[in-house]
Steps between C-alpha positions, in 0.01 A plus 500: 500500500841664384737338299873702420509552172725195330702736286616742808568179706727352213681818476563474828641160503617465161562848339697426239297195371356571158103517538373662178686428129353677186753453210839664612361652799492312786372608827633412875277493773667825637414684210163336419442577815597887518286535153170354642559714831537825299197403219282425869661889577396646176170383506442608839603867361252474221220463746435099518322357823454164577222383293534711170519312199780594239422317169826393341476324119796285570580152358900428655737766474754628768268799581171338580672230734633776657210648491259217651671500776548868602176526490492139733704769806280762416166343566429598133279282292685404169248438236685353215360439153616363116674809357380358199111573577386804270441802685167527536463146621760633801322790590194281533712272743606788666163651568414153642781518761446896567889510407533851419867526459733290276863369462630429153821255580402323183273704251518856337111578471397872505219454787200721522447743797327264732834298522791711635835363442748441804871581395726263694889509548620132450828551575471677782622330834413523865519443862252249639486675856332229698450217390232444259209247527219361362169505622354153429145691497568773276348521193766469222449423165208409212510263233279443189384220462515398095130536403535200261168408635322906561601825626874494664460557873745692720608198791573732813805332734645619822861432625451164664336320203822516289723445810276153623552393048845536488569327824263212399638487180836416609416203713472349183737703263791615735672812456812610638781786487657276207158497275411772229120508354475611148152732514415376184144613584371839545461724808125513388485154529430305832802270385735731422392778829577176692861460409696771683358391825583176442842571478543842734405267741798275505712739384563389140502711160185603267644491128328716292383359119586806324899372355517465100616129506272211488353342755683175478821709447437647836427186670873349410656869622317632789397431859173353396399209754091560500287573193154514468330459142191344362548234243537624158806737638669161609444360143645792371826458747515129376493595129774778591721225592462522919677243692451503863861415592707766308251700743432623888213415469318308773124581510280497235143623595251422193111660489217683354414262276478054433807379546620290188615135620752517194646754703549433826614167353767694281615714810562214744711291232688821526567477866241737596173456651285788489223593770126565396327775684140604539457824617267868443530880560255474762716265730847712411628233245559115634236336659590064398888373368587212432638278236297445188429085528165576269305688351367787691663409847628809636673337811369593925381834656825682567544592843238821588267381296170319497362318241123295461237400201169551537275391228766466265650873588796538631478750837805668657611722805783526723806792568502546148150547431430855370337839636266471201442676173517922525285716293404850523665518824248188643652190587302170354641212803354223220489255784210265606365519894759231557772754375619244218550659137265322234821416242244405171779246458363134481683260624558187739803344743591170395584176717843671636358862615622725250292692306357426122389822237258435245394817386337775559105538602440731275690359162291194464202514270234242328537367188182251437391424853887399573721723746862597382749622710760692237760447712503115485536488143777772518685237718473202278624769206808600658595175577551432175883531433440746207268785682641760733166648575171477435136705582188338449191752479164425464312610131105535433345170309144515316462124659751457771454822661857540594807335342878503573742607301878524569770721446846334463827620549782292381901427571514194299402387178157545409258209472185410317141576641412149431800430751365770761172405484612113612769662733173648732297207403755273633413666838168639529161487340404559131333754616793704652707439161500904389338596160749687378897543507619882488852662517637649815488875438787717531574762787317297783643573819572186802148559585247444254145674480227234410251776456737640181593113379100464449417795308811445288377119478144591389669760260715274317228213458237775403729555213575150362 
């Protein structure tokens, strides 16, 4: 199964039409596409088969798109990771993936001699030749998960995974010639890989996040029609003043954490609905959209996708579904004999089909014979008009075993504990009221680890 590569196709049909912007550079599809065909060229000089693995720490720029999809025509697996990670933690990564060779589009390390560095020419432009396509079973890319829960694992994709999301996402989301995605996420992320495909496909433009101007300034002077953020960056756009209609803006795609009700309240006053979307690395992004009527309803399977609970655990496969996890050369298919992926995500369909989150399997914990699921009363705390976010984590207890206690992140004025502690109890049990109240730390990225929120939890309390 072939497919013609989206971005030679739209420079056939539409060579002028801008595909890539970053700043004051702005790409058309002729060019884009005479840059990929000469980084495919290039790497093909520096000795890549089909199959190698090139690690790139890349988080959005102009480069590592570029990049991602070179290596996409050259069979080459692109093996993207936080620039941010310290270097030993990437040469561990590395090692994992048997990358032996890296790209620095987006960091300046000095690497030791078991990483040789490939010295691209991103500039340089090319002939295509025949036309390029892409093999829907070639191995293409990896993606770590977070490890917020254990040791990050490297997701292994081919070709056809990301091709089967991006169509099924835009049964739901359309995307045309006319939209441009803000990749407000990074290439290391599922969310953020997902993007460009997306839009290549229907021959629209990927705007890069790397101008000096605000976010909401952007929105009211650029092509923006689709973002994607998770809830606390929308808060931050509403306290910056956004207002859909001075905008492009048409789809708002909200996830990765509970989505506040105070928000999506806010946002359709405004004229804008935005779509809630469940999705994970191993099923390339998407799997449920839909639009957030409560909490935890993530909306119907998209199409390519297949969706069941058993016991309480949500089970997936379908087009999307994932090669498995790579390490030390040996791919891990994680599957059960049926060839559905376990998710470790609880959760139900309600009375009209779509599918309800409660949590993750592994977060919940015992506190005095009673089962909490952290994730429940992180709902009922970010529906509260003054919280943006909130992370409940689970602390030892001498008679309780276990208690929660929650981390709060606020965009409006501060209230009492007395008043928090009846905001929960308003909702849930006494029991699931948390014992203590601390502040949001600074420098947390979109994704949160729990593992680090606990030790910092039973650090601060040890000290009081």
């Amino acid at each position: 199964m072939k497919d013609t590569c989206p971005i030679y196709y739209w420079a056939e049909e539409a060579p002028e039409h801008i595909a890539v912007e970053a700043g004051s550079v702005r790409l058309s599809y002729r060019t884009l596409n005479r840059r990929v065909a000469s980084l495919a060229q290039q790497l093909a000089r520096e000795g890549f088969v089909p199959g190698d693995r090139l690690m790139v720490p890349a988080k959005g720029s102009l480069e590592s798109l570029l990049l991602a999809w070179a290596c996409l025509r050259a069979g080459v697996i692109f093996c993207p990771l936080n620039p941010a990670f310290p270097i030993v933690q990437q040469l561990n990564l590395a090692k994992r993936l048997q990358a032996g060779r890296v790209c620095q589009t987006e960091s300046y390390h000095r690497y030791p001699a078991e990483l040789t560095p490939v010295s691209l020419d991103f500039l340089a432009e090319a002939n295509t030749g025949e036309p390029p396509t892409l093999d829907g079973n070639q191995l293409c890319n990896t993606i770590f998960t977070s490890g917020s829960s254990g040791t990050p694992k490297a997701v292994l994709h081919r070709v056809a995974n990301h091709l089967a999301s991006a169509r099924g996402s835009a049964s739901f989301t359309p995307v045309d010639q006319n939209s441009g995605w803000l990749l407000s996420l990074p290439l290391f992320h599922i969310g953020g890989y997902a993007i460009p495909f997306r839009i290549f496909l229907a021959g629209g433009r990927v705007i890069l996040d790397d101008a000096p101007q605000s976010l909401a300034e952007r929105l009211e002077q650029q092509v923006i029609s689709h973002l994607s953020l998770v809830p606390t960056q929308l808060w931050r756009l509403l306290q910056a003043g956004f207002t859909p209609q001075r905008t492009q803006l048409r789809e708002l795609l909200l996830g990765g954490a509970a989505i506040p009700a105070p928000l999506v309240a806010r946002m359709v006053a405004l004229g804008l609905t935005p779509k809630v979307s469940y999705g994970l690395s191993e099923m390339a992004s998407q799997v449920c959209t839909g639009i957030p009527t409560a909490p935890g309803v993530v909306g119907k399977p998209l199409p390519g996708r297949e969706v069941r609970v058993v016991d309480g655990e949500i089970q997936l496969r379908g087009d999307t579904l994932f090669c498995g996890y790579l390490s030390n050369g040996k791919v891990a298919p994680a599957l059960n004999d049926e060839g559905w992926f376990a998710t470790r995500d609880r959760g139900h369909f309600n009375a009209d089909g779509a599918l309800v989150v409660e949590g993750r399997l592994d977060n919940g914990f015992i506190s005095g014979g009673e089962n909490i699921q952290p994730e429940a009363i992180e709902q009922r705390l970010v529906d509260h008009p003054s919280i943006a976010q909130s992370l409940v984590v689970p602390v030892p207890h001498s008679e309780w075993g276990e208690r929660p206690v929650a981390f709060i992140d606020w965009h409006g004025e501060t209230v009492s504990e007395q008043a928090l502690n009846a905001w929960v109890r308003e909702a849930l049990p006494g029991f699931m009221v948390p014992d203590a109240w601390l502040v949001w730390p600074p420098g947390v990225g979109f994704k949160p680890s729990r593992k680090q929120f606990a030790e910092l939890a039973r650090a601060q309390l040890a000290n009081k």
